[in-house]
Every structure is written in structure tokens, then in C-alpha cells.
C-alpha positions in Angstrom: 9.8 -4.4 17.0 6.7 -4.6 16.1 4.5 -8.1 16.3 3.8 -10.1 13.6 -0.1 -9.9 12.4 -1.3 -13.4 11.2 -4.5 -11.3 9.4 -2.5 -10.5 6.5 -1.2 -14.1 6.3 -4.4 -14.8 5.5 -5.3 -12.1 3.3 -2.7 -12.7 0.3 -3.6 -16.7 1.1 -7.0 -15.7 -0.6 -6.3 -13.0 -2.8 -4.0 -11.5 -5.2 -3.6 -7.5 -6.0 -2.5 -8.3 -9.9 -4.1 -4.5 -11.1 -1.1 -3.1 -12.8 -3.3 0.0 -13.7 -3.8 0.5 -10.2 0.1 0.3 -9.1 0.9 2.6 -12.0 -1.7 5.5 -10.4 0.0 4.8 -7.4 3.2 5.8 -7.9 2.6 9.2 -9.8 4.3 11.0 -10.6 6.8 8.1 -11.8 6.4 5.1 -13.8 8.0 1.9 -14.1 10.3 3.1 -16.2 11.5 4.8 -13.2 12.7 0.9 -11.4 15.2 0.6 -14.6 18.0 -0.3 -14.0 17.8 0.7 -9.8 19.0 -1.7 -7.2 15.2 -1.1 -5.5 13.9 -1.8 -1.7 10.2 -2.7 -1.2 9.1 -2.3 2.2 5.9 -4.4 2.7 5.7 -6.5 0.3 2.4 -8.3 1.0 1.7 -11.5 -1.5 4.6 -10.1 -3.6 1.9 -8.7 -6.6 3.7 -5.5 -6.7 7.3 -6.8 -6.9 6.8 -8.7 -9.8 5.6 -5.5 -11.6 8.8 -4.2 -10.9 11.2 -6.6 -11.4 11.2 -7.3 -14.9 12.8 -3.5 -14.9 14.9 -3.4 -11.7 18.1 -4.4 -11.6 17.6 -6.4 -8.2 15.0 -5.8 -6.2 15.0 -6.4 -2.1 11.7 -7.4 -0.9 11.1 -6.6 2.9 7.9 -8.4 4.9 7.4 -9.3 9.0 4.0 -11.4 7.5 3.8 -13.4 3.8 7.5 -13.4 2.6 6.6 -16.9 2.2 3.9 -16.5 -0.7 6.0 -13.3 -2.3 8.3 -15.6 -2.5 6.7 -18.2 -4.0 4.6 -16.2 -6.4 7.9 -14.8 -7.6 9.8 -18.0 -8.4 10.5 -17.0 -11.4 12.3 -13.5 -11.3 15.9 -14.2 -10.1 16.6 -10.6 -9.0 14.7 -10.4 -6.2 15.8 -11.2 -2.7 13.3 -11.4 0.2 14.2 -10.6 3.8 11.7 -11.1 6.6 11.9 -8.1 8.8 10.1 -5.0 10.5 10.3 -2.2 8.1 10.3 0.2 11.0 13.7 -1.5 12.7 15.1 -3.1 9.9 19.0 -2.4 9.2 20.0 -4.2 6.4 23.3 -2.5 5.8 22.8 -1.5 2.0 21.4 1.6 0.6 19.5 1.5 -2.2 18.4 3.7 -5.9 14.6 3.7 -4.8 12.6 2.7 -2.4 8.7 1.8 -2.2 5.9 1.0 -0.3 2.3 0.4 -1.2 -0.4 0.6 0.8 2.1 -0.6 3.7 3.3 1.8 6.7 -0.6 3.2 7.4 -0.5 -0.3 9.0 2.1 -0.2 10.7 2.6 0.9 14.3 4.4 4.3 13.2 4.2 5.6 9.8 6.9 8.3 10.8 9.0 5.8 11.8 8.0 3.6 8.9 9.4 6.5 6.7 12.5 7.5 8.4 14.0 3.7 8.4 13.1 4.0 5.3 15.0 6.9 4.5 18.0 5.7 6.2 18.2 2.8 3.5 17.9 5.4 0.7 21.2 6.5 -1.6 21.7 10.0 -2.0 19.9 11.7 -5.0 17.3 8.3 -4.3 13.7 7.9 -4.8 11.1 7.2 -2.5 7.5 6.1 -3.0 5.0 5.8 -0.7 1.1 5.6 -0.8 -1.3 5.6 2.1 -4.9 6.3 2.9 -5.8 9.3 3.4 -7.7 10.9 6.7 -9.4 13.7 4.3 -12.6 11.7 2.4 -12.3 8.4 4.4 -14.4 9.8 7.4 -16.9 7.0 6.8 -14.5 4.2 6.8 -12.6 5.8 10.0 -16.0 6.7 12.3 -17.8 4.1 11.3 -16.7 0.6 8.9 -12.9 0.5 11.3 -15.1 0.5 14.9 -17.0 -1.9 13.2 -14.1 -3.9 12.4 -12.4 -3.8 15.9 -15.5 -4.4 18.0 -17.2 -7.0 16.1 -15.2 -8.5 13.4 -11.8 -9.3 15.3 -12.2 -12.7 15.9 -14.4 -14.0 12.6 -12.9 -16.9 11.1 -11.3 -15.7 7.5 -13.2 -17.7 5.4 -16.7 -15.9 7.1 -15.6 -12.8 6.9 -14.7 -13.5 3.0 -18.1 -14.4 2.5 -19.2 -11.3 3.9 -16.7 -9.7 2.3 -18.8 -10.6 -0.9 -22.3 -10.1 0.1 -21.6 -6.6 0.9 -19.9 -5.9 -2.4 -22.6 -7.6 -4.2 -25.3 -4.8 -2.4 -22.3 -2.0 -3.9 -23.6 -2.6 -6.9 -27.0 -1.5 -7.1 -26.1 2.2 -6.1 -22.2 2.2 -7.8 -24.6 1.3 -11.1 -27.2 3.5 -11.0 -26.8 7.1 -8.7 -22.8 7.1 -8.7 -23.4 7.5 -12.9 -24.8 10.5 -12.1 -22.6 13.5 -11.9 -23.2 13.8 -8.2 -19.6 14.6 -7.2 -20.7 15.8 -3.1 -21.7 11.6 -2.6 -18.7 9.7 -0.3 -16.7 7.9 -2.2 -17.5 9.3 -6.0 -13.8 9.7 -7.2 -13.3 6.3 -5.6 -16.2 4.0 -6.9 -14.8 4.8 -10.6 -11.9 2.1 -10.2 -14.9 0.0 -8.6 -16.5 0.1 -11.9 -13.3 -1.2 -13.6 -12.4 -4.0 -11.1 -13.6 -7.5 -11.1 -16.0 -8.8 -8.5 -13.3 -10.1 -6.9 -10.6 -7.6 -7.1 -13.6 -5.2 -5.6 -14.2 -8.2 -2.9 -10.4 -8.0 -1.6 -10.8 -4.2 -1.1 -14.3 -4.5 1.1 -12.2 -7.4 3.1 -9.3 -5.6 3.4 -11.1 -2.9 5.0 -12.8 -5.4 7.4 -9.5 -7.6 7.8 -6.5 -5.1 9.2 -5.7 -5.4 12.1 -4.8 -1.7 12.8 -5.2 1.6 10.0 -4.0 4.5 10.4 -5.4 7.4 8.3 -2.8 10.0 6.9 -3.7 13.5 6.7 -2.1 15.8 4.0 -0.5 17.8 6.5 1.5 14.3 7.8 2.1 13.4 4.2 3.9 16.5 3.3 6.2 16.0 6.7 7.3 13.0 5.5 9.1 14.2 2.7 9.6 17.5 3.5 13.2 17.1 4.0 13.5 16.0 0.4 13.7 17.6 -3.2 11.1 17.1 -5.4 8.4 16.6 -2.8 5.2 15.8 -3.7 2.2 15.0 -2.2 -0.8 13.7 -5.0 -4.3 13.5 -4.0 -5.7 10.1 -5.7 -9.4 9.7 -6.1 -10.2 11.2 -3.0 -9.3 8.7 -0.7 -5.1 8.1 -0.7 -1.7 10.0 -1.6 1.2 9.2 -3.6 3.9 10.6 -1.6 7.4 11.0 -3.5 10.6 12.5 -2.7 14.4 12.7 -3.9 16.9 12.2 -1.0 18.8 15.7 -1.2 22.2 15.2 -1.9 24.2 17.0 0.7 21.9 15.1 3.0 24.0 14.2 6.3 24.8 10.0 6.0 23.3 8.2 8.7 
């Protein structure tokens, strides 16, 4: 099982992810008309931003986290389909199978995506959906050779509140080139696909992405070729490129798939 991480405690204490334009790209191909009506698992739920997105359209929604089922919880007060669990996604066995299944910007921090994917799996109905997006390895080079050592040898230990104030002097100095060069059509700089949501995000919103980067305790980067294995037992498979940086992974659980 894996340990619980107190950083992301922290995290959804001083932010919230409340971009619904953002969760929608996301989880392309499908939209949240695709939750209607599902008996849906979330597996990371974080500050519980995303599940309240979908539960307006689910028919019950089961909200999974080993960190902050507290604040989902609480943020959520008001949706009465939704039932949280604190668990490990990865070990979890919560004797139900669900419609769909979802998880956002979750199992790259977990201690084994694979095995992040195929609990999941095991949870998923026959002729189900699953939903995943991660960071990608291809166009995060910067972030993986240089901003995530950065993180681990000198930033483990800062108290939250510091690092949230560094958190926003360094997207304060994004600025100044995301306003001027990356209006250019320069599409070979790092990051160009990328800094066009930076340009529609608040000052904070673009604040909890620089201290989320600075703030988790462990990333690992998925490369397309890992992406595609993790549905490549299922129909409908698709792996989607989003600006540079992430995929939306998607699959339908096959249904002469052997029951677990």
C-alpha cells in the first residue's frame, strides 16, 4: 500500500481546480454527457473540484482518495450522490464494478501507474469506460531534467506557505515572455501549445499549476508508447496528445473480457 503524502493535503487546503474548460479537454474524446446516467468511480479525487463537475450528471458517483477525502468531501456537501472512500487506488477492492471510471491528473503520482490502471480496470463493468489523463514524457523534458531535481533537492522541506509565495513570483516573471514572444508564431519554443491555457487562466489558477509542479512529492512522466499499453486491451483505445504536454487516455472494457 502505498503511504499517505501530506503535500497534497496541503495543496487543495490552498487551492481549488474549478476550470471546467480544462476537465472537458481532458477527457476527449467524451463529454460530460458521457457520466449520464453511469454509476461512476473517481480514482484520486484530490479537493473533490472534478467530482462536482460530474455529479450533477451521474447517477452516483464513488469518490476514491488516500490524501484530502476530507475537503472533497466537504466541498461537495451538497451533491447527495456521491460517496467518498479513503483508499489506495492501486490496492483498493471495493467489491462493486462500475459504468465509468476516471482519473485526472492522478496515477502519474502514484507509485505505479500500471498498477494504478489495472485496479482500475478490475473495478470497471464490461462494455465500461475508462478515463485517464497524465503528463506526458514527450515535451516535458524541461520540467523532468531540470524544474523536478529542483524540486527533490531543494524544495522538499519548504514550508507550504513559502513555497506558495514562490509559487507566485515565478508565475508573475511567466508573464513578461508568455505576453510578448509566445504571441509570436514560434511553435519550436518549450511549452507553446501549453502557455495558450496560461493566457486563459487567472493569476491564481496559473499559480496552482507552477506550485504543483514544485509541490509533488513524486511524478512520473508517461510516454506515448506506456499510454497506449494501458489500454491496449480495450476497444476503442485512444491515446490524444493535448497541448503538448499530457494525454487523454480512453478505453472501452471489451466485453468478452475474462471477470476478475
Amino acid at each position: 500500500m502505498q503511504t499517505k503524502q501530506s503535500e497534497w493535503y496541503k495543496q487543495w487546503c490552498l487551492f481549488e481546480d474549478n476550470e471546467l474548460f480544462l476537465f472537458k479537454e481532458w477527457i476527449q474524446p467524451y463529454s460530460l454527457e458521457s457520466f449520464k446516467k453511469k454509476n461512476v468511480l473517481e480514482c484520486g479525487c484530490g479537493g473533490g473540484q472534478h467530482t462536482s463537475f460530474i455529479a450533477p450528471y451521474a447517477k452516483s458517483v464513488t469518490a476514491v482518495d488516500l490524501n484530502t477525502i476530507d475537503i472533497a468531501k466537504k466541498r461537495n456537501i451538497n451533491h447527495k450522490n456521491i460517496k467518498f472512500f479513503e483508499a489506495d487506488i492501486l490496492t483498493m477492492d471495493l467489491k462493486e464494478k462500475f459504468d465509468l471510471i476516471f482519473s485526472i491528473g492522478v496515477i502519474h503520482h502514484t507509485d505505479s501507474p500500471e498498477k494504478a490502471i489495472i485496479n482500475m480496470k478490475k473495478h470497471l463493468k464490461k462494455g465500461g469506460l475508462l478515463i485517464a489523463w497524465v503528463y506526458s514524457e514527450e515535451g516535458n523534458w524541461l520540467v523532468k531534467h531540470v524544474v523536478d531535481p529542483l524540486r527533490r533537492n531543494m524544495l522538499v522541506n519548504i514550508e507550504k506557505r513559502k513555497l506558495f509565495g514562490l509559487s507566485k513570483i515565478i508565475t508573475g516573471m511567466m508573464y513578461l515572455p508568455i505576453y510578448t514572444i509566445y504571441l509570436f508564431p514560434l511553435t519550436f519554443l518549450p511549452f507553446y501549445e501549453y502557455f495558450q491555457n496560461f493566457r486563459k487562466l487567472s493569476f491564481h489558477r496559473n499559480t496552482l499549476n507552477v506550485f504543483d509542479k514544485l509541490n509533488a512529492p513524486q511524478v512520473d512522466f508517461i510516454s506515448k508508447k506506456r499510454a497506449k499499453s494501458f489500454v491496449s486491451d480495450m476497444k476503442d483505445a485512444k491515446v490524444i496528445a493535448y497541448k503538448g504536454v499530457s494525454y487523454s487516455i480512453s478505453g472501452v472494457m471489451k466485453e468478452n473480457a475474462d471477470a476478475e
